[in-house]
N, C-alpha and C positions, 0 to 999 in steps of 0.2 A: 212063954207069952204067945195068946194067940194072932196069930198072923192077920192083918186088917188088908182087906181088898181097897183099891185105891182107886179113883177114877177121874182119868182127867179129865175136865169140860172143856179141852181144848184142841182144833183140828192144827194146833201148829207144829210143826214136826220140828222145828226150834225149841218149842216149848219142853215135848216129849225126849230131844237128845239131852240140853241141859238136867233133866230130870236122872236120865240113864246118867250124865257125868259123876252125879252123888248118891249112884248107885242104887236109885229109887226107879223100880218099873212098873207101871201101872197095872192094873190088871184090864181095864178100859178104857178104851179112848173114847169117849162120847162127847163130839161138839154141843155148846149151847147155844141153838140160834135164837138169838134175843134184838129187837131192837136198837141198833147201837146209837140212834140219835140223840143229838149232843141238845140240853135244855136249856133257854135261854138263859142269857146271864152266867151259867153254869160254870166254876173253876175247873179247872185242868186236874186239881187233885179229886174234888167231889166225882167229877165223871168216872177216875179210874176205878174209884173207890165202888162205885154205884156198878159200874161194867163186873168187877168183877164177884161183889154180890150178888147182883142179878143171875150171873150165869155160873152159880155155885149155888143158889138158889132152884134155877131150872133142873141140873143134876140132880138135888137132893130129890125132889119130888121123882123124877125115873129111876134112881136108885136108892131109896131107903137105906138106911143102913149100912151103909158105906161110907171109905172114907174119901169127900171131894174134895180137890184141888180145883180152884180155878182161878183164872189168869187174865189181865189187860192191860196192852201198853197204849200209852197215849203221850205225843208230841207235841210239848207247848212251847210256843214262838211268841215271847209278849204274852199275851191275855189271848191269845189266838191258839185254838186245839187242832192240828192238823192231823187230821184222822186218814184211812187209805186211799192214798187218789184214786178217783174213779176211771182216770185216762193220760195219756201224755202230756196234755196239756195242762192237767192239775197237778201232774206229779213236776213238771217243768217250773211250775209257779212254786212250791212247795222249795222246789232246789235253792231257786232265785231266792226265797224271802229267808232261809237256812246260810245260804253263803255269806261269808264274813262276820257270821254273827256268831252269841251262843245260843242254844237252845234248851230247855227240860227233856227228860224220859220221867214220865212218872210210870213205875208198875206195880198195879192194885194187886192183889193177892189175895185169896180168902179161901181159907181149909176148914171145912166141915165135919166134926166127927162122929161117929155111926151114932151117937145120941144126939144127933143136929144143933151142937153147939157151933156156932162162928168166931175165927180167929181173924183179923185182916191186918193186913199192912199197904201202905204203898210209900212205896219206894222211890224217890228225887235222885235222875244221875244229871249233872250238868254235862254237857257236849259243846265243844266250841269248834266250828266248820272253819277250814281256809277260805280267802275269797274263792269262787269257783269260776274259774273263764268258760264260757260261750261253750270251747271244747270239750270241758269235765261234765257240762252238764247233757250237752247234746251225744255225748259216749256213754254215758250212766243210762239217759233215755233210752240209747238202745242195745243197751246191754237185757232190760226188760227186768231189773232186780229191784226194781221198784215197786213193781205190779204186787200188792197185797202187805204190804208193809205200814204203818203208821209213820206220817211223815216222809214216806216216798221214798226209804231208803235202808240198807242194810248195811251197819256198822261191821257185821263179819263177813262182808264182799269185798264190793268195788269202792264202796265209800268208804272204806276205814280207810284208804287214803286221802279224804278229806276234813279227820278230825286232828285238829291240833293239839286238843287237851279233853282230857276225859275226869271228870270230880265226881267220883261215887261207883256205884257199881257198872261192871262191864258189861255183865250177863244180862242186870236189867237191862242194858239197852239192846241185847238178841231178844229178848223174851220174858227172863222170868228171873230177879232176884237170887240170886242159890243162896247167899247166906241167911238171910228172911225165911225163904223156903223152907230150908234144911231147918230152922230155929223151929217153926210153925209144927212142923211133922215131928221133931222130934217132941214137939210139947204135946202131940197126942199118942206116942209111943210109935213111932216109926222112926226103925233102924235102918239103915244104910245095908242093901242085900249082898254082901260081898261073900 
């Protein structure tokens, strides 16, 4: 069978290890910088859905004929999408309205194959945060592992000691689904490079 070039549309290097974990290695990493603003009214699931379209769409048009991967997580609190803080003080607020509550990971997913068919998924993990004191949040700030994250925080850090209970997948809330993943690729014939 022949070998299909792969290409991720994404700069996250989360993204790219989980991918290496099920033994999938890109052949390129090409970010898609797209618009990321959230439209009004817009669900938590529409937007992931629409993120990761869009920018598996942007791929496909620079690399024809290949097969794209691409990826977006997105943090819903309520009817509220907290996307990366732009600073200390949104990722502080981001902690605050996170502690003691649960929260969503949705991760949109969408594999393109070298005939520009689309496959997509997104993925619901539920997260449930410990209350957070004064201290957890003002250590997390500046520890600075917040900086580029959805919802101001990384589950495979400092904050996984803040999650009580986790209902769904894990990976999605690093990045990217693997079992969705792996299902996706292998329904366009991508094998696992061992």
């Amino acid at each position: 069978m022949e070998r299909k070039e792969i290409v991720l549309a994404s700069a996250s290097p989360r993204r790219l290890s989980l991918l290496e974990q099920i033994k999938v290695y890109p052949d390129i990493v090409d970010p898609s910088d797209i618009d990321e603003s959230i439209l009004k009214d817009e669900p938590a699931t529409s937007y992931a859905r629409r993120m990761a379209v869009q920018k598996a769409e942007l791929a496909e048009k620079k690399h024809s004929g290949k097969l794209i991967v691409a990826a977006d997580t997105v943090v819903a609190c309520g009817r509220r999408i907290l996307g990366k803080p732009e600073n200390e003080i949104e990722a502080r607020k981001f902690l605050e309205l996170l502690s003691g509550r649960s929260h969503r990971v949705l991760g949109g997913v969408c594999v393109v194959d070298k005939d520009g068919k689309k496959t997509m998924r997104v993925v619901t993990t539920k997260v449930s945060f410990k209350h957070l004191s004064h201290e957890d949040i003002n250590n997390y700030i500046l520890s600075k592992e917040w900086e580029g994250k959805a919802g101001g925080y990384a589950i495979q850090g400092l904050a996984g000691a803040f999650v009580k209970k986790i209902v769904g997948s894990y990976s999605n809330v690093v990045g990217l689904p693997l079992f969705e993943i792996n299902a996706l690729l292998q329904g366009v014939g991508v094998r696992p490079q061992i």
